[in-house]
ZATIKOL-347780 format. One line per field, with one value per residue: residue in three letters; z, y, x of N, C-alpha, C in turn. Coordinates in steps of 0.2 Angstrom, whole numbers, plus 5000, padded with zeros to 4 digits. Example, Ala and Ser with C-alpha at 12.3 -4.5 7.8 and 13.67 -1.06 7.14 Angstrom:
residues 2
resn <- Ala, Ser;
n.up <- 5039, 5035;
n.north <- 4972, 4989;
n.east <- 5066, 5064;
ca.up <- 5039, 5036;
ca.north <- 4978, 4995;
ca.east <- 5062, 5068;
c.up <- 5039, 5039;
c.north <- 4984, 5000;
c.east <- 5066, 5064;
end
This chain:
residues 156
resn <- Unk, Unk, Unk, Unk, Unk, Unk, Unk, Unk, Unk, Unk, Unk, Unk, Unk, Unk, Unk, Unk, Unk, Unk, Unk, Unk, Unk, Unk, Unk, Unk, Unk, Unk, Unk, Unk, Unk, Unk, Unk, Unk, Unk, Unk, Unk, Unk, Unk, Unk, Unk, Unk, Unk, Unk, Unk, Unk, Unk, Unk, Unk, Unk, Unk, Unk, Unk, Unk, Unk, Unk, Unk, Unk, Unk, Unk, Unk, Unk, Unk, Unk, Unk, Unk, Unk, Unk, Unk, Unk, Unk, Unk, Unk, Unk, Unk, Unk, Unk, Unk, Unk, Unk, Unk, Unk, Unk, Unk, Unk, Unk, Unk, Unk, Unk, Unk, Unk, Unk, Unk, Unk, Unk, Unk, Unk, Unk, Unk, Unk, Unk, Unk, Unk, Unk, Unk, Unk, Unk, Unk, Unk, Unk, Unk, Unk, Unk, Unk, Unk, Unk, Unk, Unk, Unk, Unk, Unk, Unk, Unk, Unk, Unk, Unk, Unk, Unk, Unk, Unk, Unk, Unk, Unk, Unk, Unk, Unk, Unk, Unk, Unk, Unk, Unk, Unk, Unk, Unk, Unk, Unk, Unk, Unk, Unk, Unk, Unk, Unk, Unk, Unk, Unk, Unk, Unk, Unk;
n.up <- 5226, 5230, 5244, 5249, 5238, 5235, 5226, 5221, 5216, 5205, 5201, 5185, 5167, 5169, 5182, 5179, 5174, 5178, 5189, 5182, 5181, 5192, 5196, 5187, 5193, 5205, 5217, 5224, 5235, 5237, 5243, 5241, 5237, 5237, 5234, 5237, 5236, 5241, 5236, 5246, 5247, 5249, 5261, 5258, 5260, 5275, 5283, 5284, 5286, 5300, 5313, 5314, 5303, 5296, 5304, 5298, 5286, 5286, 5291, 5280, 5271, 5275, 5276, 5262, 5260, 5265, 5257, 5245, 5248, 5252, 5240, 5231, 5238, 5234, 5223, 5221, 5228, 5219, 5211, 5218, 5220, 5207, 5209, 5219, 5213, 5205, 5214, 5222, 5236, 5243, 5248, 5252, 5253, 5257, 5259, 5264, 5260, 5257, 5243, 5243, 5253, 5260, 5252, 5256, 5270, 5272, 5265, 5272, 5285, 5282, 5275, 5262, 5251, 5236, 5223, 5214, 5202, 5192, 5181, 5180, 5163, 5158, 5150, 5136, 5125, 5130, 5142, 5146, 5148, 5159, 5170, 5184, 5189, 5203, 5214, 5210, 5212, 5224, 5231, 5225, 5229, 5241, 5246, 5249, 5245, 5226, 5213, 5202, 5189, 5179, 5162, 5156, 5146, 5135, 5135, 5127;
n.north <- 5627, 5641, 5646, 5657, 5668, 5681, 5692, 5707, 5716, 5725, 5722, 5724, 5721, 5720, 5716, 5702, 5696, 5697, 5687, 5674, 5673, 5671, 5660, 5650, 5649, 5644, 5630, 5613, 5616, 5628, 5644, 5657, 5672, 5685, 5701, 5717, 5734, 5750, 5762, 5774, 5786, 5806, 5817, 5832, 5847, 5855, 5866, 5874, 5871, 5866, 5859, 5845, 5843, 5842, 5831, 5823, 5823, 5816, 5804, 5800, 5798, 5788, 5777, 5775, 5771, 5758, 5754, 5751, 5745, 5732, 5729, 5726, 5715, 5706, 5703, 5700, 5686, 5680, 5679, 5672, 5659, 5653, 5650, 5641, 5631, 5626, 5620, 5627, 5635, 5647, 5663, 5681, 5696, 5714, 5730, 5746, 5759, 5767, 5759, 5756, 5754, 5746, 5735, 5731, 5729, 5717, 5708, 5707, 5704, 5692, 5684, 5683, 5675, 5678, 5690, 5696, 5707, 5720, 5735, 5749, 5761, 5777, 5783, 5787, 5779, 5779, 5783, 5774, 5762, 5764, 5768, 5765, 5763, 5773, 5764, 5751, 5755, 5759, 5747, 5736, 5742, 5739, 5725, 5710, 5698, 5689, 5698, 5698, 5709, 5713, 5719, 5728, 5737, 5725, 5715, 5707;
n.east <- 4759, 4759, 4750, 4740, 4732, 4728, 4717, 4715, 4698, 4690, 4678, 4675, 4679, 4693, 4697, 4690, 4699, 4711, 4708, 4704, 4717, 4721, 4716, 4720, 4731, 4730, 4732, 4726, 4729, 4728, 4721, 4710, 4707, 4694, 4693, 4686, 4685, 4678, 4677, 4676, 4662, 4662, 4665, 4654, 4659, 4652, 4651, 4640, 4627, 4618, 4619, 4612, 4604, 4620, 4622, 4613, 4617, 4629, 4623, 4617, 4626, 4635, 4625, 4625, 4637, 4638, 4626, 4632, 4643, 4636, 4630, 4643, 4648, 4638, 4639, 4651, 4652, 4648, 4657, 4667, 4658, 4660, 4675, 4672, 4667, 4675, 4684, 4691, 4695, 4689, 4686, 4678, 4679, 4674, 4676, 4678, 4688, 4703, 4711, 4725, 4728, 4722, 4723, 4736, 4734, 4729, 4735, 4746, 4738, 4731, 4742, 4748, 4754, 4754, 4751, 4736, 4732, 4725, 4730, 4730, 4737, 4739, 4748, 4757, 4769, 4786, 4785, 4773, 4779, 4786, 4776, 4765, 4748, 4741, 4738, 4744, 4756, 4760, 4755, 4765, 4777, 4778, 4774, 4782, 4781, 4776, 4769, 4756, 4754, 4741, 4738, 4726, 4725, 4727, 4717, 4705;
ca.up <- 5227, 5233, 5251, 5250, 5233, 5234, 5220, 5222, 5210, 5204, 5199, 5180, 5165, 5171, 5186, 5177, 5167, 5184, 5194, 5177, 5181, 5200, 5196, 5186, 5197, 5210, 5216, 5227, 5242, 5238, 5247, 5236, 5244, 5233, 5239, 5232, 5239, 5241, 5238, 5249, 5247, 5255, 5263, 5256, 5267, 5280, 5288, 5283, 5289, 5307, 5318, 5313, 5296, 5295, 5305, 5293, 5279, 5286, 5288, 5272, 5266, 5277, 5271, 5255, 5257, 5267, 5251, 5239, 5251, 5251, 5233, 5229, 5242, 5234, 5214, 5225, 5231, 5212, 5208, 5222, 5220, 5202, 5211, 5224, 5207, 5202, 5218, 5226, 5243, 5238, 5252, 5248, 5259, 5254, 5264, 5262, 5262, 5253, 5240, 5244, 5261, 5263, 5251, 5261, 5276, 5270, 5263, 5283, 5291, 5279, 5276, 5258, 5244, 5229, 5220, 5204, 5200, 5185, 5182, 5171, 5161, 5155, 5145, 5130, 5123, 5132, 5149, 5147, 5151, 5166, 5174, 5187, 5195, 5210, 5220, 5210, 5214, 5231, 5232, 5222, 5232, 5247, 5248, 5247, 5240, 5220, 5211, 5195, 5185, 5172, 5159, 5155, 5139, 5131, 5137, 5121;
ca.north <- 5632, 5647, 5643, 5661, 5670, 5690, 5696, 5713, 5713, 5731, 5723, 5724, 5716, 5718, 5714, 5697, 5694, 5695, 5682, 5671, 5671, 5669, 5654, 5646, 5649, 5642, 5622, 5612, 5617, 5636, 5648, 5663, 5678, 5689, 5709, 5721, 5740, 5753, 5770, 5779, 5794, 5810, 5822, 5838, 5853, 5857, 5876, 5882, 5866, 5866, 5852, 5840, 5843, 5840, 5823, 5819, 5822, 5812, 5798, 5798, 5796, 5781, 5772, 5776, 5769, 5753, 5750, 5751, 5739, 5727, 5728, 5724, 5710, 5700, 5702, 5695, 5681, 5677, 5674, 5666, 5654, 5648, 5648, 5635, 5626, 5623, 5614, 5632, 5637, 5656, 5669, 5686, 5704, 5717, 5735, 5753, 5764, 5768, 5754, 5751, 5755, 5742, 5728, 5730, 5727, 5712, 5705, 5706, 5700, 5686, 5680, 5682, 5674, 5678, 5696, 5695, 5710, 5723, 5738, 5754, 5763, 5782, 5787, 5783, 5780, 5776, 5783, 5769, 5756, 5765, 5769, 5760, 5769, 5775, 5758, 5747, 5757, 5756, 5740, 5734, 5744, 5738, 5721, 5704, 5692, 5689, 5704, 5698, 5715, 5709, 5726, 5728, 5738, 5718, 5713, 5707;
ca.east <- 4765, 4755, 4745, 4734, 4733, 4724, 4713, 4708, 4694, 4685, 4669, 4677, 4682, 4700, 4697, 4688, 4703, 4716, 4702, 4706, 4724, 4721, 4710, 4727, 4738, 4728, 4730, 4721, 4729, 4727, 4715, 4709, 4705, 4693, 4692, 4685, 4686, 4673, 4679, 4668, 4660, 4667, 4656, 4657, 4661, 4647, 4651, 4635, 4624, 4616, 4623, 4605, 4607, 4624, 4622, 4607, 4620, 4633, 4620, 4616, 4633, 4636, 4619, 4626, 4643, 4636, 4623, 4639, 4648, 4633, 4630, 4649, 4647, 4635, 4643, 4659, 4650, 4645, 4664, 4666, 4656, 4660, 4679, 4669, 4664, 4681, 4687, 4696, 4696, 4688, 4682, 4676, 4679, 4672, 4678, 4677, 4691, 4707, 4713, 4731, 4731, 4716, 4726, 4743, 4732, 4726, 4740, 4748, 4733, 4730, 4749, 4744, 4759, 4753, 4744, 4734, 4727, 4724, 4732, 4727, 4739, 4737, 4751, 4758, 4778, 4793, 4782, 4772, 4781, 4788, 4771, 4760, 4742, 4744, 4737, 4747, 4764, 4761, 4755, 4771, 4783, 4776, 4773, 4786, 4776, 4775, 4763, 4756, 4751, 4737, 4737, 4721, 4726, 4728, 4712, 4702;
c.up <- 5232, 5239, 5249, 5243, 5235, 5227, 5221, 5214, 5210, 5202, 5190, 5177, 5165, 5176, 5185, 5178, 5173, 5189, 5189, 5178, 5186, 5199, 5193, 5191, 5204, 5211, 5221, 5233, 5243, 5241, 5243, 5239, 5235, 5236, 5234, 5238, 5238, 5240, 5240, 5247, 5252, 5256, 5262, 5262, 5268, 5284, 5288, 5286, 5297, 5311, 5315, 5307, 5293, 5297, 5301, 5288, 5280, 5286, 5283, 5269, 5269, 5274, 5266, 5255, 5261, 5260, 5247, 5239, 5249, 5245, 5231, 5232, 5238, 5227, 5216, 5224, 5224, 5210, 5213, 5222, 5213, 5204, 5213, 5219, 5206, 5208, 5222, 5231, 5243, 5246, 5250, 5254, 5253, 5260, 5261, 5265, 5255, 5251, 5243, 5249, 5261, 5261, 5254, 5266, 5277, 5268, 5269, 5285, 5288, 5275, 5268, 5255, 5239, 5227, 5215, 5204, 5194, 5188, 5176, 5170, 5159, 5151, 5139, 5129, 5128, 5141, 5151, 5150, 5158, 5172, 5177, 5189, 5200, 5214, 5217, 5209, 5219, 5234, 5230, 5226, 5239, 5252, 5246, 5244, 5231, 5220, 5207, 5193, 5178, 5171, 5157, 5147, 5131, 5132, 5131, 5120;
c.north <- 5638, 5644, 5651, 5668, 5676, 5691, 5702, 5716, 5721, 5731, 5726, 5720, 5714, 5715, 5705, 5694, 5693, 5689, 5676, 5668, 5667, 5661, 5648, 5645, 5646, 5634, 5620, 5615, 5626, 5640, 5655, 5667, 5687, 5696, 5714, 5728, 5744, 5758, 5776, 5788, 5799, 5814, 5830, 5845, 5856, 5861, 5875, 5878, 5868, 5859, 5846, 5837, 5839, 5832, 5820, 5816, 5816, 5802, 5796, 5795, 5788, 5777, 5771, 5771, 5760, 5750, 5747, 5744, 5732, 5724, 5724, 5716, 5703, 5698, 5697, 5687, 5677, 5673, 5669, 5660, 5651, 5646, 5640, 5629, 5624, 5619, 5621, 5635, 5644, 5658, 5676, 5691, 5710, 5725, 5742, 5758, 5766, 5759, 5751, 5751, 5747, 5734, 5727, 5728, 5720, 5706, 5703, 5701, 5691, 5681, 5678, 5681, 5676, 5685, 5694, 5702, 5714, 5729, 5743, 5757, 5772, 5783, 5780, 5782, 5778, 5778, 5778, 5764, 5757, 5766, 5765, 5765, 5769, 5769, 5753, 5750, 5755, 5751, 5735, 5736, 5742, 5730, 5715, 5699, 5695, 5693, 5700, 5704, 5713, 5718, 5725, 5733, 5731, 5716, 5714, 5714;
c.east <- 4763, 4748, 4738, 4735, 4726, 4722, 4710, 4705, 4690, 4678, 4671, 4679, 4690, 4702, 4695, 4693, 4708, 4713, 4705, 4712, 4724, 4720, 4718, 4731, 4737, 4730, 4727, 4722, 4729, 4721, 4716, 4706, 4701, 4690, 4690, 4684, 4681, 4674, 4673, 4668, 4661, 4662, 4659, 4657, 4653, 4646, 4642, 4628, 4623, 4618, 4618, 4607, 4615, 4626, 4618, 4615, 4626, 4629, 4617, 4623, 4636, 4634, 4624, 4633, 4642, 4633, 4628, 4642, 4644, 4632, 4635, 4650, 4644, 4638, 4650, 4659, 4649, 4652, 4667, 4664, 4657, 4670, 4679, 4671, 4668, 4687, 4692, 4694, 4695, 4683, 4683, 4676, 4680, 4673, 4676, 4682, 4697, 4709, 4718, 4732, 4725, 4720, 4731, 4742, 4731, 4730, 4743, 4743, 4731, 4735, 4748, 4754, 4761, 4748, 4742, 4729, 4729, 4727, 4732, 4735, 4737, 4740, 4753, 4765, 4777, 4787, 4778, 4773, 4785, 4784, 4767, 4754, 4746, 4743, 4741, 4754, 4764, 4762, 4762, 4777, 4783, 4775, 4781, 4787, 4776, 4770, 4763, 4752, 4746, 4737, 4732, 4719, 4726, 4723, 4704, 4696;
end
């Protein structure tokens, strides 16, 4: 039923737990798209810095959000590959920037059907049930395609 199903995955057991759904919802002619987002590190204000310095410092903070990216890359590749195992059509991207903006992109470029991902709550009462995060508002308010919200408050 679903040709290209999205998981954005945080490297979590909520993230597990929405991969799990993905993985059902998937059949043989589906392709599974697992992403995971890097929230890069920002570079604190450098007035007082010398031009050298201050390029050191930004080169630093690259490396730094490269490592991140490649770390998150290979853990990807781990679910990925027990996807493989299970006979589904699984590729893994792995980016660095803002979350929603990144999986709205992604969603476009990759003609994507289907969402599975997790989603935190903070509050408690009647505001509870009315409240998404911030990436799973936008994401919801913004795409077409079916969202599945795994709550991640119910997650054994």
């Amino acid at each position: 039923m679903y040709k290209t199903i999205l998981v954005p995955h945080a490297g979590t057991s909520a993230g597990d737990e929405a991969l799990k759904h993905a993985i059902y919802a998937a059949k043989d002619s589906s392709k599974l798209i697992i992403l995971h987002i890097v929230e890069a590190i920002q570079c604190p204000p450098s007035f007082a810095l010398s031009s050298s310095e201050r390029e050191g410092l930004l080169k630093s903070i690259e490396d730094a959000n490269e490592e991140m990216r490649k770390d998150m890359e290979q853990k990807m590749e781990k679910y990925a590959q027990q996807c493989k195992e299970k006979g589904i059509d699984t590729k893994v991207k792995v980016e660095i920037g803002d979350a929603a903006e990144i999986i709205l992109d992604v969603v476009e470029k990759e003609k994507v059907d289907l969402i599975v991902m997790s989603k935190r709550r903070k509050l408690k009462g009647i505001k509870k049930l009315l409240s998404l995060g911030s990436v799973s508002r936008k994401v919801v308010e913004n795409v077409t395609c079916p969202v599945t919200l795994i709550d991640i408050e119910n997650i054994g």
